[in-house]
C-alpha positions in Angstrom: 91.1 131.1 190.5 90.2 130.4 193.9 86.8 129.1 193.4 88.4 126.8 190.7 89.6 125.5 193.8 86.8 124.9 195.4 85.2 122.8 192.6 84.9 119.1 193.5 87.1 116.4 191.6 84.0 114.3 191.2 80.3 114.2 191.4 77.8 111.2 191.5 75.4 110.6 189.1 72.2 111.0 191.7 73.6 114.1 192.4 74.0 115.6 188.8 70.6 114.6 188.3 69.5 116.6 191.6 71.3 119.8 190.8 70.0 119.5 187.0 66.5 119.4 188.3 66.9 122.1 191.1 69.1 124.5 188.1 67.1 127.6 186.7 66.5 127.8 183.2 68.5 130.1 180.9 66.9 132.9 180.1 68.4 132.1 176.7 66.7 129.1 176.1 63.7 130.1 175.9 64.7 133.0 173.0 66.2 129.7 171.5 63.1 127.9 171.8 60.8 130.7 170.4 63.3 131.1 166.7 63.2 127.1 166.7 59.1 127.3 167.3 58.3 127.9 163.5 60.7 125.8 161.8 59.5 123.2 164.1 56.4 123.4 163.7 56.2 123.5 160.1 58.7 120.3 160.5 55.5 118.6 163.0 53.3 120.1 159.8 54.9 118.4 156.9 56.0 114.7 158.7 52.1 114.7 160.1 50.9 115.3 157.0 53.3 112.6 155.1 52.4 110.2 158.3 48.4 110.7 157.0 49.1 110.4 153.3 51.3 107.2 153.4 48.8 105.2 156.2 45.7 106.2 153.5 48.2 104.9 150.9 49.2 101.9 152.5 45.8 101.5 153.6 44.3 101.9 149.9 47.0 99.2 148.5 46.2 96.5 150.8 42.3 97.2 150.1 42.6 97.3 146.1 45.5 94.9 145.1 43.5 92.9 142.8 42.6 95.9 141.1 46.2 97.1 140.7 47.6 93.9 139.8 45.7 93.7 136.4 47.8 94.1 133.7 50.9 94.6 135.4 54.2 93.0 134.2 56.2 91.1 137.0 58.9 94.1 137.3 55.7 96.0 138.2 54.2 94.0 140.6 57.9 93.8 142.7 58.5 97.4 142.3 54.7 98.0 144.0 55.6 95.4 146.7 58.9 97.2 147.5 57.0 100.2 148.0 54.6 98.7 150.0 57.8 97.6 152.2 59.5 100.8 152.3 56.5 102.9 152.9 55.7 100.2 156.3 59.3 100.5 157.1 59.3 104.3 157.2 56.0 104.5 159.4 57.8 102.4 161.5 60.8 104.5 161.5 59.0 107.6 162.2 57.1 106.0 165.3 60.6 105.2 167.1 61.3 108.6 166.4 58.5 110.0 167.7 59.2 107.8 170.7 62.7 109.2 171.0 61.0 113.0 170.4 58.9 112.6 173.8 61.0 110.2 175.7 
């Protein structure tokens, strides 16, 4: 109880930051880390290999739209524009998260 008593009411902000960067690491996190490693990793696997697929994808439709276009009834052609949209949209979405991973 005493040290309780010794605790400050209040802290500032530069000094949180100093204490954070001068605190040793839990021994625990790194056993944490190590059980997250695989799961993460076949996470990195799967959304780098979507991240490939879709850009060849989007690539390939901008490329050969003539091509696809033949033929196609007017439902088609929105539904392939949409996807075209939502696929862009979803790179995008992925890069701000990627941004958000390392920053």
């Amino acid at each position: 109880m005493s040290e309780s008593n010794n605790l400050p009411q209040a802290i500032s902000h530069k000094k949180l930051s100093y204490l954070m960067l001068k605190a040793q690491k839990d021994a625990h996190s790194d056993e944490l880390a190590e059980i997250e490693s695989p799961e993460k990793k076949e996470f990195e696997e799967l959304i780098n290999n979507w991240e490939a697929s879709t850009k060849k994808l989007v690539n390939e439709l901008s490329k050969r739209k003539e091509n696809l276009l033949k033929d196609k009834s007017p439902n088609s052609l929105i539904a392939l524009g949409a996807m075209e949209v939502h696929l862009n949209m979803a790179l995008q979405a992925l890069n701000a998260f990627n941004k958000g991973v390392d920053g």
